[in-house]
N, C-alpha and C positions, 0 to 999 in steps of 0.2 A: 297277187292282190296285197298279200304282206307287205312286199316290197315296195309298192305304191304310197301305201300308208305310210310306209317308214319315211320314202322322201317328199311325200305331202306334210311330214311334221318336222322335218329336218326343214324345208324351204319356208316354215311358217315362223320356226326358233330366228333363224337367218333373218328372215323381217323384221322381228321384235328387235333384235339387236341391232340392227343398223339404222332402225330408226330410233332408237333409244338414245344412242351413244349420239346424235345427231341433236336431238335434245337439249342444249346446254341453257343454263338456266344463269340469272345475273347472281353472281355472289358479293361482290364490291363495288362502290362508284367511286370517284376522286378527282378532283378539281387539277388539270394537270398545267392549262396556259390559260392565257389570254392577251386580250390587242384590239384593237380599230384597223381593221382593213382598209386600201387606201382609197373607197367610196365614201368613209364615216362610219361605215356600220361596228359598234361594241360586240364582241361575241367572247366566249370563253369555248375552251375546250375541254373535256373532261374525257376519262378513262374506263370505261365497263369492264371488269373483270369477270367471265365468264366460268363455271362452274369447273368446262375441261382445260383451266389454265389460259386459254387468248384471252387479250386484251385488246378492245374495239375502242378508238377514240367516238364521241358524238356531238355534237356544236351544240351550244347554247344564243341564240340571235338575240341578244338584249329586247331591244326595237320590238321586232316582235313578235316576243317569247315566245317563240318556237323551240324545239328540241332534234334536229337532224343526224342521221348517220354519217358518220366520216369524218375528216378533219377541217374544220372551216367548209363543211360542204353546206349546201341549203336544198340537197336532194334527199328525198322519203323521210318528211318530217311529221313530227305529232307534236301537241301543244302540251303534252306531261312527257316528264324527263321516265320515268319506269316505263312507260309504251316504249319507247324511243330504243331506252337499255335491253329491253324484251327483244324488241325487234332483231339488233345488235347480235346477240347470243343465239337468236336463230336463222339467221342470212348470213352471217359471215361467210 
């Protein structure tokens, strides 16, 4: 019974921590490029800095202003740049 208990709380410490450290949260944003792709479309691309050290690019679509993951991507977007950044530090 002891025994049980002891790795029902060892297996429970093990969750907290791995989803913790999973966690990363935005600490910096920074304007890194920008261009016209060769459709027309204005975009910049800027830099998320995440809490554990990555750095996530996410598009900026002028046109319309959108905020995307990735580098010149226009996949899993929001229309405010900190959802975008949020999303960034938790999907990578």
């Amino acid at each position: 019974m002891v025994r049980s208990f002891i790795l029902g709380l060892l297996s429970t410490a093990l969750f907290i921590a791995s989803s913790g450290a999973s966690a990363a949260s935005v600490k910096s944003m920074m304007r890194h490029a920008g261009g016209i792709t060769d459709e027309g479309r204005a975009y910049e691309v800027h830099v998320v800095v995440c809490s554990d050290g990555v750095q996530v690019p996410i598009t900026y679509w002028k046109g319309q202003k959108q905020w995307c993951l990735g580098e010149v991507s226009s996949e899993q977007c929001s229309k405010k740049k900190i959802s975008t950044a949020i999303k960034a530090c938790k999907t990578r």
